[in-house]
C-alpha positions in Angstrom: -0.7 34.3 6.7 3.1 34.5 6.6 5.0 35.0 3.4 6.7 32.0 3.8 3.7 30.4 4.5 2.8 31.4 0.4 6.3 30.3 -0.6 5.6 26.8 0.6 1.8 26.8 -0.2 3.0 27.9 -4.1 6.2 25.4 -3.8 3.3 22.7 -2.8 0.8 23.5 -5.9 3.9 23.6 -8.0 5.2 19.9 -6.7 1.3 18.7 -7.1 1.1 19.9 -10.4 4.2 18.6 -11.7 3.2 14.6 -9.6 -0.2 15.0 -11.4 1.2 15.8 -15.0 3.6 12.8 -15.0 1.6 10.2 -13.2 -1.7 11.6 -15.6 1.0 11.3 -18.4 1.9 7.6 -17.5 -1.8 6.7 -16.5 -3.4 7.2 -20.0 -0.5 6.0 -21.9 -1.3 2.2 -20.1 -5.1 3.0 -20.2 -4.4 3.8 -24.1 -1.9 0.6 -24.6 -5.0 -2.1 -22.8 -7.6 -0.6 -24.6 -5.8 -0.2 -28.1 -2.8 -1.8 -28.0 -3.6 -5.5 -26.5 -0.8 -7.0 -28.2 1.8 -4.8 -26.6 0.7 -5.6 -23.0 3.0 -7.0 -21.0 2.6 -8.9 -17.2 4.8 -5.7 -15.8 1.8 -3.2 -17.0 -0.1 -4.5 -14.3 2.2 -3.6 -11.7 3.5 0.0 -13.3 -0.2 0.7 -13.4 -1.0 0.0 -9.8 2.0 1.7 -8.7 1.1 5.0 -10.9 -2.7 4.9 -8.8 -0.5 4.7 -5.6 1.3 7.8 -6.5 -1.4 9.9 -7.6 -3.3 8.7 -4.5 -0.3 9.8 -2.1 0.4 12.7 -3.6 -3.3 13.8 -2.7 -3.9 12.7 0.3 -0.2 14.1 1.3 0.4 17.1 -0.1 -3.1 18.8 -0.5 -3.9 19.3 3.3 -0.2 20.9 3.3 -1.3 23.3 0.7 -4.8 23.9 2.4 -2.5 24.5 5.6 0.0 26.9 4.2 -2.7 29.4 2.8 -3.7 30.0 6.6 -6.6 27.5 6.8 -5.2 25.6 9.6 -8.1 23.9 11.2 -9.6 22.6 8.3 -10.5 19.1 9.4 -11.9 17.6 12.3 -11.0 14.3 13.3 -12.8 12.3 11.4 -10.6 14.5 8.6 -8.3 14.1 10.2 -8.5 10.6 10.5 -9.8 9.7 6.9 -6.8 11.5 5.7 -3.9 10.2 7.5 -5.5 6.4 6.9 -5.7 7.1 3.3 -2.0 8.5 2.9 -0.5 5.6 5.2 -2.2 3.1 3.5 -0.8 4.6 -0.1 2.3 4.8 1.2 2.4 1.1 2.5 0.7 0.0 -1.4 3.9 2.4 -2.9 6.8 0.3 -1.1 4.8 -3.0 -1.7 4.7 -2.2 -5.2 7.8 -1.1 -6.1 9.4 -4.4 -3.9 7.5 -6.3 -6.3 8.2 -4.5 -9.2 11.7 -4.8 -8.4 11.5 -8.7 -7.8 9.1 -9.1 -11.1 11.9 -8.2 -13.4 14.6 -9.7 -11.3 12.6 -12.6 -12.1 11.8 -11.9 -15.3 15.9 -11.8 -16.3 17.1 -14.7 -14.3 19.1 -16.9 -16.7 17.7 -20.2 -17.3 20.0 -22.2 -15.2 19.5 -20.0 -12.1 16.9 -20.5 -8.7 14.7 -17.9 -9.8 14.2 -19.7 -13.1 11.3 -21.9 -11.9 9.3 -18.6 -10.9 9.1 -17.4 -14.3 6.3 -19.5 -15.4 4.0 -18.6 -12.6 5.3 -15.2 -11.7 2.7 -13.6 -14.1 -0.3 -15.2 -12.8 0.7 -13.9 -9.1 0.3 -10.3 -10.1 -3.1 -9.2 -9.2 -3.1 -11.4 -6.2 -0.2 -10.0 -4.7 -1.4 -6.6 -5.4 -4.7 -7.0 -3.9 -3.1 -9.5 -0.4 -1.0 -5.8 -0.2 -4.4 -3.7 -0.5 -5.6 -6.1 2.0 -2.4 -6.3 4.8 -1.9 -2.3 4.6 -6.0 -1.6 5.1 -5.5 -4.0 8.3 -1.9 -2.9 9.8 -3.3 1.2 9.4 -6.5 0.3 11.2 -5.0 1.6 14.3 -4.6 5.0 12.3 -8.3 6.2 12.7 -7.5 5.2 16.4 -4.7 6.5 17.2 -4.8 9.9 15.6 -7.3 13.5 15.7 -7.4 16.9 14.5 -4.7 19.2 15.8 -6.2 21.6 18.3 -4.9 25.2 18.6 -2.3 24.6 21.7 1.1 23.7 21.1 2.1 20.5 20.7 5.5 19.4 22.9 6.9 16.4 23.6 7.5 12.7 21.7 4.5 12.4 19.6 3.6 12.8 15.8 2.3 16.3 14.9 1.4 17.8 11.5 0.1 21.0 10.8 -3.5 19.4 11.0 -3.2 16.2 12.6 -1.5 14.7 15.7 -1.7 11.8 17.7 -4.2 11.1 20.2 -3.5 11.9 24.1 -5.5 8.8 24.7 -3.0 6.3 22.9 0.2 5.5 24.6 1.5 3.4 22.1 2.7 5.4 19.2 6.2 4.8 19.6 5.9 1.0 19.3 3.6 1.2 16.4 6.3 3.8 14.4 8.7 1.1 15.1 6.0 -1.7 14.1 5.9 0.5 10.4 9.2 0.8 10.2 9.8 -2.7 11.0 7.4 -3.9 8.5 8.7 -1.5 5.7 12.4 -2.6 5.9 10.6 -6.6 5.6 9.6 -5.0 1.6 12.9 -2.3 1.2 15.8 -5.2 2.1 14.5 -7.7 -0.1 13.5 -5.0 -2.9 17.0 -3.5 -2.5 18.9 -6.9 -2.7 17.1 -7.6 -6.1 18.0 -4.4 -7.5 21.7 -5.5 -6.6 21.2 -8.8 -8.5 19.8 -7.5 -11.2 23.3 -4.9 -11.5 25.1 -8.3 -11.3 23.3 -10.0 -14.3 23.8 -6.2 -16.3 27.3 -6.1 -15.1 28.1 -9.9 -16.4 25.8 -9.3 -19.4 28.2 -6.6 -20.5 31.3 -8.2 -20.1 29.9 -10.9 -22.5 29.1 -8.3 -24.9 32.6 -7.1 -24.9 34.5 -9.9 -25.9 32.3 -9.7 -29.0 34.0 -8.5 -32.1 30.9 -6.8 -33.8 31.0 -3.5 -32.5 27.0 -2.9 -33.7 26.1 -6.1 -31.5 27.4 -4.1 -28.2 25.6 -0.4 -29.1 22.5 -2.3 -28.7 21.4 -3.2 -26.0 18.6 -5.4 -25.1 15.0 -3.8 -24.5 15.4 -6.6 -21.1 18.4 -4.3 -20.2 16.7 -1.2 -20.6 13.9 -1.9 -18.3 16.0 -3.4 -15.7 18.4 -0.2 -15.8 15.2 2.0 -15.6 13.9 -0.2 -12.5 17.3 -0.1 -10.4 17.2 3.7 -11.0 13.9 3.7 -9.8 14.4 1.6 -6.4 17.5 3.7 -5.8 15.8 6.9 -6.1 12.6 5.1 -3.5 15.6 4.1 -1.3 17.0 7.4 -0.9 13.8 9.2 -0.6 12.8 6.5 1.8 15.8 6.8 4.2 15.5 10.6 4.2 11.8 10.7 5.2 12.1 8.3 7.5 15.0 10.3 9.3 12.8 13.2 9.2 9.9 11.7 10.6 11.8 10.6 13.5 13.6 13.7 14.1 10.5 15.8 14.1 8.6 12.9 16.3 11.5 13.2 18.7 11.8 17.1 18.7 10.4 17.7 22.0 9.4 21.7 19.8 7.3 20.9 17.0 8.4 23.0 13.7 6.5 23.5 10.8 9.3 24.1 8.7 10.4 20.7 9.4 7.0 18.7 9.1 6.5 21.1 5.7 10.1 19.4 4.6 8.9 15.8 5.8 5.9 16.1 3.8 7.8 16.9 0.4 10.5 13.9 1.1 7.3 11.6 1.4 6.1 13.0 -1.2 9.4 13.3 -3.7 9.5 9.5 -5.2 5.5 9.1 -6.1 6.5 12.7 -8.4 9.6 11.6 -9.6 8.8 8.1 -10.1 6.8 8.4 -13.6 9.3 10.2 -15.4 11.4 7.6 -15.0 9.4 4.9 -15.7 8.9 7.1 -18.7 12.7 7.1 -19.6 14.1 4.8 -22.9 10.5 3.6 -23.4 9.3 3.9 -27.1 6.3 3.2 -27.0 5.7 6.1 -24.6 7.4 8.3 -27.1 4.9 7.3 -29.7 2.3 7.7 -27.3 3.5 11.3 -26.3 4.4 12.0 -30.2 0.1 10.7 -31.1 -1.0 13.1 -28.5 0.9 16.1 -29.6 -0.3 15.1 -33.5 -4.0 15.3 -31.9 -3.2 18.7 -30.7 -1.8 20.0 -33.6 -4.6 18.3 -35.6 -7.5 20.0 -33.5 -5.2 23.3 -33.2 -5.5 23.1 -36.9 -9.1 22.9 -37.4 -10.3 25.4 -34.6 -8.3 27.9 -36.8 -10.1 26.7 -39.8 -13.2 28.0 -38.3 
């Protein structure tokens, strides 16, 4: 094993670590607001707690093979592995930009003044929730399908030439069609990203016109507060921009290293942690100007302190 083989297997366990704390972090707050907290529910739980799944679910099926990998275990899975693996991850990846495109249109939605198209959605935009989530479970199990075809273990001779290699998977020899179905992802990807990204830009035009209403007010306590509507909706549009940028950048990578007649680790090792960048970052800030969170973090460190306190006692 090469030492910086170890530097990327530790950077890996470090990135993992830090996906799983946040996204464990975020899980059991909504698991603790359902179960104890009914009356602070809100429609948008649903969706932030299908999209935290998603990223703990990506972040495993992405990043641990890479860690197996970089320790020197390079021929860890067969192709049924191999297969299993690369399904799994896809499919994640296809429920992450689903999700966040609805999230994104949800609270577009959800802010729409009265007088504007979107306000006839609000009444049944609630109820189409859990369908939506599980027609995207359903339309990204189908579209991957040709994943457990398409791909097997990766032997070791050298891979060369236009076709998708990781340090443990590659595309089959037998499938001549890889390039069309990269396009057919990327295709159906940018049908979620566009629309998500042009309700993120409404959305700044209703902030942007909601603050120049506040200025002309004289009461300079009404314009320091601002609406808990606001808030979320600033948190959301920070969250879409970051999935944007990590989106465009590990899509440029992928096809760079597709293209890249000399496969290079390096590069499908800096691939992997683009893909795997939003999913880690994406909890912390859903996490940001949410105060219920903060009591939730504050009741957890009172528990520790509490049964620090009475294992002392002892």
């Amino acid at each position: 094993m090469l030492p910086t083989d170890a530097v990327w297997g530790g950077f890996f366990l470090l990135h993992i670590c830090i996906g799983y704390m946040g996204n464990s972090l975020l899980l059991g707050f909504y698991v603790y607001t359902f179960l104890t907290q009914s009356h602070l529910k809100k429609p948008i739980d649903g969706i932030l707690l299908h999209l935290t799944l998603v990223n703990i679910l990506t972040i495993t099926f992405r990043l641990i093979p890479d860690v197996v990998s970089s320790f020197g275990v390079r021929h860890f899975l067969n192709d049924a592995g191999c297969k299993a693996m690369m399904f799994m991850y896809r499919v994640t990846r296809g429920l992450s930009i689903c999700t966040t495109a609805l999230l994104s249109a949800f609270q577009a939605v959800t802010i729409s003044p009265g007088n504007s198209k979107w306000a006839w959605l609000k009444s049944i935009s609630s109820g189409c929730i859990y369908p939506a989530l599980l027609f995207f479970w359903g339309i990204n199990l189908l579209i991957y399908i040709h994943i457990i075809l398409a791909k097997e273990a990766n032997p070791n001779s050298t891979v060369a030439g236009s076709r998708y290699s990781s340090l443990y998977c590659q595309t089959s020899r037998s499938t001549g069609n890889s390039q069309t179905f990269l396009s057919a992802m990327v295709i159906r990807d940018l049908l979620f990203v566009v629309p998500m990204m042009g309700f993120s830009l409404y959305m700044v035009n209703l902030i942007y016109r909601h603050r120049q209403r506040v200025r002309h007010m004289h009461s300079s306590r009404l314009y320091s507060q601002t609406p808990p509507e606001i808030k979320a909706t600033h948190t959301i549009v920070l969250l879409v921009s970051c999935f944007v940028f990590f989106y465009c950048a590990n899509n440029f990578s992928t096809f760079y290293v597709f293209y890249r007649l000399q496969k290079n680790p390096g590069l499908e090792r800096i691939t992997g942690t683009l893909a795997s960048c939003y999913p880690t970052i994406c909890p912390f800030v859903l996490m940001k100007n949410n105060k219920i969170m903060s009591k939730f973090t504050s009741s957890l460190s009172q528990m520790r302190i509490t049964f620090s306190g009475r294992a002392f006692s002892r």
